[in-house]
C-alpha positions in Angstrom: -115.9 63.7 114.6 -117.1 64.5 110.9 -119.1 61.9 109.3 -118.1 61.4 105.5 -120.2 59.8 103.2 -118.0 58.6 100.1 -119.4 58.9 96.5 -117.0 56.9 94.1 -116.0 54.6 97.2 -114.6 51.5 94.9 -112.5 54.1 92.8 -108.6 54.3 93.5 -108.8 57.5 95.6 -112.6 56.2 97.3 -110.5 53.3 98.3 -107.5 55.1 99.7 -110.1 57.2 101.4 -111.3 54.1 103.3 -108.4 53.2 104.3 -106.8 56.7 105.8 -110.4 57.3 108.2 -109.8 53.3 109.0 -105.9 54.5 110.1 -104.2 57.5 110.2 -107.5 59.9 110.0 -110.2 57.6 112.7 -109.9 60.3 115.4 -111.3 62.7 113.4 -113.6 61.3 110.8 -115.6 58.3 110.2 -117.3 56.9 107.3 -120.9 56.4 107.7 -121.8 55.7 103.9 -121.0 55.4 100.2 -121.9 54.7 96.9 -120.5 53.3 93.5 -121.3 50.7 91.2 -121.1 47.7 93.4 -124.6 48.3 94.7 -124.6 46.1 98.4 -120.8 45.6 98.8 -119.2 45.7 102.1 -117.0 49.1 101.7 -114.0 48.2 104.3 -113.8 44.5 102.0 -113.9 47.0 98.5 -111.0 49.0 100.1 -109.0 45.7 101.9 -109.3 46.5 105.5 -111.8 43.9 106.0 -115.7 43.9 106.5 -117.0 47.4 108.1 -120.7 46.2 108.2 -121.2 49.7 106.1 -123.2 48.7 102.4 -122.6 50.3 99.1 -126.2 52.0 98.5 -128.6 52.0 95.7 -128.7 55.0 94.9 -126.3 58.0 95.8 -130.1 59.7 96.9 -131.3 57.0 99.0 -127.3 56.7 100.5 -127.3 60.6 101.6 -130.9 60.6 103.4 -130.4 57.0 104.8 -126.6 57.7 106.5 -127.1 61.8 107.8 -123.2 63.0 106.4 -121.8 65.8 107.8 -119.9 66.2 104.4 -119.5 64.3 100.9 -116.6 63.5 99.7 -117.1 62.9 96.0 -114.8 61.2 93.7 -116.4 59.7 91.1 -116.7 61.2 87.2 -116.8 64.2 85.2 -119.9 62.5 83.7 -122.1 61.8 86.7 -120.8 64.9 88.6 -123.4 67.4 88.2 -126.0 65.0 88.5 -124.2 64.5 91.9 -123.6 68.2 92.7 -127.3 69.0 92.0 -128.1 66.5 95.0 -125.8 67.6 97.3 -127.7 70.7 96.6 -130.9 69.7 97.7 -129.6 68.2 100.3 -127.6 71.0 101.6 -124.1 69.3 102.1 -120.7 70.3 102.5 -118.6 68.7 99.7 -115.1 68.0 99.1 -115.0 67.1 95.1 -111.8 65.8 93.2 -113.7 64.3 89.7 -113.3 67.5 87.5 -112.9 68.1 84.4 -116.0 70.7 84.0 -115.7 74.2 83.2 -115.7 77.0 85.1 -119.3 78.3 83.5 -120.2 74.9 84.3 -119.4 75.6 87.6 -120.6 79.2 88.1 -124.3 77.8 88.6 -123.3 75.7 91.5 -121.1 78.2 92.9 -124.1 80.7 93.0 -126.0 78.3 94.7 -123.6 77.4 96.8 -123.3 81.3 98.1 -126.7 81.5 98.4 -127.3 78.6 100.6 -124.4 78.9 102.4 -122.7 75.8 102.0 -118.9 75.3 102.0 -117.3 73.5 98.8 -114.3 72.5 97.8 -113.6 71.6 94.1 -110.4 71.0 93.2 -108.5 69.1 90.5 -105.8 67.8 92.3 -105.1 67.4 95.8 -101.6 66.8 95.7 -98.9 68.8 97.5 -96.8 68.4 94.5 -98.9 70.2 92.1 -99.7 73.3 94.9 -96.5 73.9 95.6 -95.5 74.0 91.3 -98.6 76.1 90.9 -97.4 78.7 93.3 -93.9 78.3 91.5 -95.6 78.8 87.9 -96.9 82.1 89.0 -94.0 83.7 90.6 -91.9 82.4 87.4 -94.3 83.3 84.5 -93.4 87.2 85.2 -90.2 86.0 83.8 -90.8 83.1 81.5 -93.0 83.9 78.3 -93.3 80.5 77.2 -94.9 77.7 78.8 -96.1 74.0 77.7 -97.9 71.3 79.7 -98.3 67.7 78.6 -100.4 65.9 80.5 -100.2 61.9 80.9 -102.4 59.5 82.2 -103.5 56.8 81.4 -105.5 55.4 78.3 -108.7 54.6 80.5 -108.5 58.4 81.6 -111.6 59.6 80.6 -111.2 63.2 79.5 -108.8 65.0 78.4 -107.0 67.4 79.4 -107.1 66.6 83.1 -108.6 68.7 85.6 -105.3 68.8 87.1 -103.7 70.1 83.3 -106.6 72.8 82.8 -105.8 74.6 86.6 -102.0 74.5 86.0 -102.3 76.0 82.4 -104.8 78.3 84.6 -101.7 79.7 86.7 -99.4 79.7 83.9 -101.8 82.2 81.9 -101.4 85.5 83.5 -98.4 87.5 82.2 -97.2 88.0 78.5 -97.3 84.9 75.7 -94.1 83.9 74.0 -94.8 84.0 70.0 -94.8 81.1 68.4 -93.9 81.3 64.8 -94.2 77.7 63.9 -97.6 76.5 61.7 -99.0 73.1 62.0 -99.3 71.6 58.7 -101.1 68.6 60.5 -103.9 69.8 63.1 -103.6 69.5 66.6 -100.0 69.1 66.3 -99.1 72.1 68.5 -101.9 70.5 70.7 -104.6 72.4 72.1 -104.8 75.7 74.0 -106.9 76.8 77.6 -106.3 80.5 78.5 -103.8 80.9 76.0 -101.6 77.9 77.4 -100.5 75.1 75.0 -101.4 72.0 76.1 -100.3 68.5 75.1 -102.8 65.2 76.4 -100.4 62.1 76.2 -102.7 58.6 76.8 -100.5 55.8 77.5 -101.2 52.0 78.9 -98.9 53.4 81.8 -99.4 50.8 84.6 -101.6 51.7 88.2 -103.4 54.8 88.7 -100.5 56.8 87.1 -100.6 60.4 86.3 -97.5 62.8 85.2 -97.3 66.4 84.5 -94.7 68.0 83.1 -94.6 72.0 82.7 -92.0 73.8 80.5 -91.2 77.4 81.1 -88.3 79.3 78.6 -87.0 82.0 77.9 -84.1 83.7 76.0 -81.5 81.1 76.4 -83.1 79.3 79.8 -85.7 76.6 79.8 -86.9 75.6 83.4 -88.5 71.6 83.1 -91.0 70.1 86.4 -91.9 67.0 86.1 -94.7 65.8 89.1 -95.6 61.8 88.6 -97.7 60.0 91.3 -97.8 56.9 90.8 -100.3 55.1 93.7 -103.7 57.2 95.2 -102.2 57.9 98.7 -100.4 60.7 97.9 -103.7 63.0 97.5 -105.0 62.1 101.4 -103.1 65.3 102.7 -104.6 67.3 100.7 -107.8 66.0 101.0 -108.3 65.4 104.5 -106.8 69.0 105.1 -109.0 70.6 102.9 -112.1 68.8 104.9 -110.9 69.7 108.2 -110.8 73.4 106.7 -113.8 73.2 105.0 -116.1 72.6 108.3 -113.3 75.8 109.5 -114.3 77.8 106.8 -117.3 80.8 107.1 -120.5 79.7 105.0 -120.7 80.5 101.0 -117.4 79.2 100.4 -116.1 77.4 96.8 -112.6 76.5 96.8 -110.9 75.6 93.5 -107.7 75.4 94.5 -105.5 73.7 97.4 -103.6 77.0 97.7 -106.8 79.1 98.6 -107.4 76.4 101.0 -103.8 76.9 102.3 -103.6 80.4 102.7 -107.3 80.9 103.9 
C-alpha cells in the first residue's frame, strides 16, 4: 500500500484523485494527507465521497511531516510549484507532479538534485493516454511532415499560457526539418508564438468544466494530417497518473520523468 499525500486536493484533478484511491485504486494506495486552500476541510466531503475524517493542513510543511507520505502527488500551480518542489526536497519524497508550465532550466536544478539524492520524480504535463499516444504519432510523422501548428485551448481561468501539455507536444513535433513560412505578420503575435521552432497558437475561451483541447496540424505538399484531443471532465488523467505512481516506486533511484512515454517504455 502506498500512502499519497495530495497537494492541490480541492483542485479538479486533487478531487478526482480522491475519488479513484476511495474506488477503483483503494487496494493499492491510500490517502493519508493533503493540502489546498481550504485550510481544516474534511478531504472525502471537498471531493463528494463523504467525510474521511482526513483535514486539509495548514501548511503543505506541517501536512508532509505530520502524515509520513510514501509519495506526493502534487497538482496544484505553476506559481507555488517550486516553492513545493523545494520541500519535497528537504523532505526527500517521491513525487508525481502534473502543474507545469516551468521550463526545462527551471527544472534542471531540481532534476540535479533529484539524481543526487536519489529520489524518483515524475513531472509531466499531461497524463492523458490521448496525448501519449499523439506524441508518439507526431514523432514518427514529423520525418515526413515539415510543417506543424498547435493551438492550445482552455479555458479563460487557465493560468499560463501555453499549457504544459502545448510546450511537450510542440517538444516532439521539433526534431526534423521546418516548413518555411513566407507569410509576415503585419500585426504581432498573429503567427502566434514559437517553442523549439514550433508555432503555437494559445486560444482562452469561457469553454464550460475543466475543458482542455489540442489540436496539432501536420502538412505537407498537397496532405494536411488534423488531431484534435479534447477532455472534457478530470477522470480521464487517473490512468496515467496512478500508472506512473505504481512505476515510479518500480523505478531505480535518480529518476525524472517528463513524459508518460518514458514511463511507458521504461
Amino acid at each position: 500500500m502506498i500512502k499519497i499525500f495530495l497537494a492541490g486536493a480541492s483542485g479538479n484533478v486533487g478531487k478526482a484523485i480522491i475519488r479513484a484511491i476511495q474506488t477503483t485504486e483503494k487496494d493499492s494506495f491510500s490517502l493519508v494527507g493533503g493540502w489546498c486552500k481550504e485550510q481544516d476541510e474534511d478531504l472525502g466531503i471537498l471531493a463528494g465521497v463523504g467525510p474521511l475524517g482526513i483535514k486539509v493542513s495548514e501548511s503543505l510543511e506541517e501536512g508532509l511531516v505530520n502524515s509520513k507520505p510514501d509519495m506526493v502527488i502534487d497538482f496544484t500551480s505553476t506559481v507555488i510549484l517550486e516553492d513545493n518542489m523545494k520541500l519535497y526536497l528537504k523532505h526527500g519524497l517521491d513525487a508525481v507532479i502534473g502543474t507545469t508550465g516551468l521550463t526545462e532550466e527551471q527544472l534542471e536544478p531540481y532534476k540535479n538534485e533529484v539524481v543526487k539524492k536519489g529520489l524518483r520524480w515524475a513531472v509531466i504535463p499531461n497524463y492523458g493516454l490521448g496525448i501519449y499516444l499523439v506524441t508518439k504519432f507526431i514523432k514518427e510523422a514529423r520525418k515526413f511532415f515539415p510543417f506543424v501548428s498547435i493551438i492550445d485551448k482552455h479555458t479563460n481561468k487557465m493560468a499560463n499560457a501555453p499549457s504544459g501539455t502545448a510546450a511537450a507536444l510542440a517538444k516532439a513535433a521539433s526534431e526534423g526539418k521546418m516548413g518555411e513560412i513566407e507569410s509576415k505578420e503585419t500585426y504581432p503575435g498573429v503567427l502566434g508564438g514559437k517553442i523549439e521552432g514550433v508555432q503555437v497558437l494559445s486560444q482562452r475561451l469561457p469553454w464550460p468544466g475543466p475543458y482542455s483541447g489540442h489540436e496539432i496540424t501536420l502538412a505537407r505538399k498537397d496532405e494536411i494530417i488534423k488531431i484534435s484531443v479534447e477532455d472534457y471532465t478530470s477522470d480521464i488523467y487517473m490512468d496515467g497518473v496512478f500508472l506512473t505512481a505504481r512505476r515510479i516506486k518500480e523505478s531505480p533511484r535518480g529518476v525524472f520523468y517528463r513524459s508518460l512515454e518514458e514511463v511507458m517504455e521504461k
